[in-house]
Each structure stands twice: as structure tokens, then as C-alpha cells.
C-alpha positions in Angstrom: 9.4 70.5 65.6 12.7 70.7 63.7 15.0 69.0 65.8 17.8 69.7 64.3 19.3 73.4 65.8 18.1 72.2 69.4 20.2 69.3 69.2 23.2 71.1 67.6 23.1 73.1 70.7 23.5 69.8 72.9 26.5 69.0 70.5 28.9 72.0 71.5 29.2 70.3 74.7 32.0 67.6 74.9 30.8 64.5 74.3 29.9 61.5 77.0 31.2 58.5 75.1 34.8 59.5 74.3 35.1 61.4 71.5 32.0 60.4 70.2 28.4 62.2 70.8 25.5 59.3 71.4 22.1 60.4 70.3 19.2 57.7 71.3 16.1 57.3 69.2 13.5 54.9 71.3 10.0 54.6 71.3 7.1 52.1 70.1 7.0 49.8 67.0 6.0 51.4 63.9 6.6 55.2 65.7 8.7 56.6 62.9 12.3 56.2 64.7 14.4 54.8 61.5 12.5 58.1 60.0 13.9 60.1 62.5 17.3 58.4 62.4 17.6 59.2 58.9 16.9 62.7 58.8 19.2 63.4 61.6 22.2 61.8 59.4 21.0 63.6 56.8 21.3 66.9 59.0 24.9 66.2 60.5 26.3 64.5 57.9 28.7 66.2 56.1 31.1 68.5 58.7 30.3 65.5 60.7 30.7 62.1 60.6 27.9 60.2 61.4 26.6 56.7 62.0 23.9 55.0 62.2 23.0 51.8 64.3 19.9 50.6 63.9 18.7 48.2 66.8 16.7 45.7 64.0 19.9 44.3 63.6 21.1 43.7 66.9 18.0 42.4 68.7 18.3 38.5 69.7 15.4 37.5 67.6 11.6 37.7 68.8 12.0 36.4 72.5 15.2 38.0 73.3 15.2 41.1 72.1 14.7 43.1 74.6 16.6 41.6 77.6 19.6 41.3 79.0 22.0 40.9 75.6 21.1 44.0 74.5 21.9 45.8 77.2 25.0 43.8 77.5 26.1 44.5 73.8 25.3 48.3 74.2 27.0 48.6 77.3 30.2 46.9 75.6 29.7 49.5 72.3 29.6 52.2 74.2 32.4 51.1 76.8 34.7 50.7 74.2 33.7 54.4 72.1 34.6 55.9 75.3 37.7 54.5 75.4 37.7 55.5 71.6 38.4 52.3 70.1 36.0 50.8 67.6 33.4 47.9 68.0 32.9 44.8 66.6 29.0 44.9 66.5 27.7 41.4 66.1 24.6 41.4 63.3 21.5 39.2 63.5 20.2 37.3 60.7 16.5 37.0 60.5 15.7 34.8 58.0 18.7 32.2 59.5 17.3 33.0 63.4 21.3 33.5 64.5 23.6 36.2 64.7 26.3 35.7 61.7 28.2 38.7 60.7 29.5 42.1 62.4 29.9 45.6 61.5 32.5 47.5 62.9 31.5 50.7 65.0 34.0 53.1 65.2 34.8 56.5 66.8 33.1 59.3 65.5 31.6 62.2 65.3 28.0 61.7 66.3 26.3 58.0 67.0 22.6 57.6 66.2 21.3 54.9 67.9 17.7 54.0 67.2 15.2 51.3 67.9 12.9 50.2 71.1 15.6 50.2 74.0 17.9 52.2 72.5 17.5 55.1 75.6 17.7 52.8 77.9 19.8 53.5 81.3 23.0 52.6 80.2 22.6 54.4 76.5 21.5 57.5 78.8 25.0 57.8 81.0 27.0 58.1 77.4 24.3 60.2 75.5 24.2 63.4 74.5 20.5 63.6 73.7 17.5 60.9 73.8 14.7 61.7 71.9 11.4 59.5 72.7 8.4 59.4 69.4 5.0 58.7 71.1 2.6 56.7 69.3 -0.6 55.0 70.1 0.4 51.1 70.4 -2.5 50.5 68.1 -1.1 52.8 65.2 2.2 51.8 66.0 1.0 47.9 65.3 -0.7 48.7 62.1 2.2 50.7 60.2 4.1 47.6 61.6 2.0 45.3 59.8 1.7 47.5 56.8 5.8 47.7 56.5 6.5 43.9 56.8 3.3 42.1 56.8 0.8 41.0 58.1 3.0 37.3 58.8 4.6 39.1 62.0 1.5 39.8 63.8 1.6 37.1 66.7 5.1 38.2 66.9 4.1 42.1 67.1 1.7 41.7 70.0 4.1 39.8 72.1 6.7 42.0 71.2 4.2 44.9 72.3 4.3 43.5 75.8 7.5 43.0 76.2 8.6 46.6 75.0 5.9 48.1 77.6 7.3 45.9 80.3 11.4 48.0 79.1 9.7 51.6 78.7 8.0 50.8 82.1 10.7 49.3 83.7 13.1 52.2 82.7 10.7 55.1 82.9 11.8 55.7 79.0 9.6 58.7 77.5 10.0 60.1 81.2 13.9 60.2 80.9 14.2 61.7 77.6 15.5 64.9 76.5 12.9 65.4 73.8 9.3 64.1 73.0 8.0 64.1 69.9 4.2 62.2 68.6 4.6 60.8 65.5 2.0 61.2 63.1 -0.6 58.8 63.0 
């Protein structure tokens, strides 16, 4: 499915986050949503100006990733879009286990937000579209494994729980606007 002319549709309508459309990109490890993420700057890039936030850099290391500081720091981007003012997006280092930098979101055309959470409830009230990539879990852990080794693995099967526990919690594939399964 070419994604791309049904979610041009959803972008003649005004936006929910300011002036700024939100697109969320959520599903399972290893499901293909930085793929995704690309290709849909690559398709609304240019009369548009688009970002990119991946999630990878905003998670709170392995154990709090997926809890309440996310939510909190997505909440206060997408807060301060709609007021159309930009965002001081604070990074997290893995290799140093802290956050140490930030990038600064701004006001734009079209935000593409992608990683496990990033269609949660919150993201939903200020997005234009949420697109959910099904996977098995079991794929999903193996393309995992093959992209950043096989040194993660404890880490990945925790990390499985816990995004079950979010995606059941906020009824994620069952809120979104499109479902897609990734190839396995």
C-alpha cells in the first residue's frame, strides 16, 4: 500500500498541533518504522517541510523508556507546536546512559514521529494520521538483533514486555488510522 496520496488527503485538513500536521509511526521492535519514516520525508519533503523525530533518541534508557517521561516530553512537544513555538527536545546518549544534548523542534509543515509509543493517547489528540506496522514479536526480535547485535538481546526481551504492556494498555494498532504488516 502506497501510503503516500491517502495521507495527503488527511493533510488538506487543518492541522491538530498548531500549524503543524503530526503523523505517528508506532508498532513493534524491528517492524520497519524508521523505514517508513523515511520514505514519508522523502514523499513530503520538498513543498513541505518536514521533520523527523525518531523516538531512539528520546527513550530514557532500557527501563524507562516506555513510561511516564515519554509521555511527559511528548505531551510538552506537542503543547508547545500548538502554540507554534519550537521545542527544546532533550537527546539521550546511549553509550553515556544520560540524556546530554537537545535538538530543537520547531514549527512546521508536517511532524513524523516514529518509534514504539509514538501513537500513544496524547500523540493521537494532536495527530493528523497514526499509522501502526504489524509484525510478529519473534521477527520483529530477530531484525532487532541483526541491526544492532546480538549484545542487546536481554535487553530486547524485556523491552518486548514492556512495549506489549503500552500497545495493550492504549489499545495502539486498534486506534490507528492505518495498518500496515511489515514484511517478514
Amino acid at each position: 500500500m502506497n501510503l503516500i496520496p491517502e495521507i495527503e488527503i488527511t493533510l488538506t485538513s487543518p492541522p491538530r498541533c498548531g500549524t503543524t500536521h503530526v503523523i505517528a509511526v508506532d508498532g513493534r521492535a524491528g517492524a520497519g518504522k524508521t523505514t517508513l519514516a523515511h520514505e514519508l520525508f522523502l514523499g513530503f519533503s520538498g513543498p513541505r517541510e518536514v521533520t523527523v523525530l525518531a523516538l531512539d533518541d528520546v527513550y530514557a534508557g532500557w527501563q524507562s523508556a516506555l513510561g511516564p517521561s515519554l509521555t511527559q516530553t511528548l505531551t510538552q512537544l506537542l503543547e508547545s507546536l500548538a502554540e507554534n513555538k519550537p521545542f527544546h527536545m532533550p537527546l539521550y546518549n546511549w553509550q553515556n546512559s544520560a540524556f546530554d544534548s537537545f535538538s530543537v523542534i520547531s514549527p512546521c509543515d508536517l511532524l513524523v514521529i516514529e518509534g514504539v509509543g509514538s501513537s500513544q493517547k496524547i500523540v493521537r489528540e494532536y495527530s493528523s494520521a497514526t499509522i501502526w506496522l504489524d509484525i510478529e514479536p519473534a521477527i520483529g526480535l530477530q531484525r532487532v538483533l541483526e541491526r544492532d547485535g546480538q549484545e542487546i538481546s536481554a535487553e530486547m526481551v524485556l523491552w518486548q514486555i514492556e512495549e506489549e504492556k503500552l500497545f495493550a494498555k492504549d489499545e495502539t494498532r486498534k486506534n490507528a488510522d492505518f495498518v500496515l504488516s511489515a514484511i517478514g
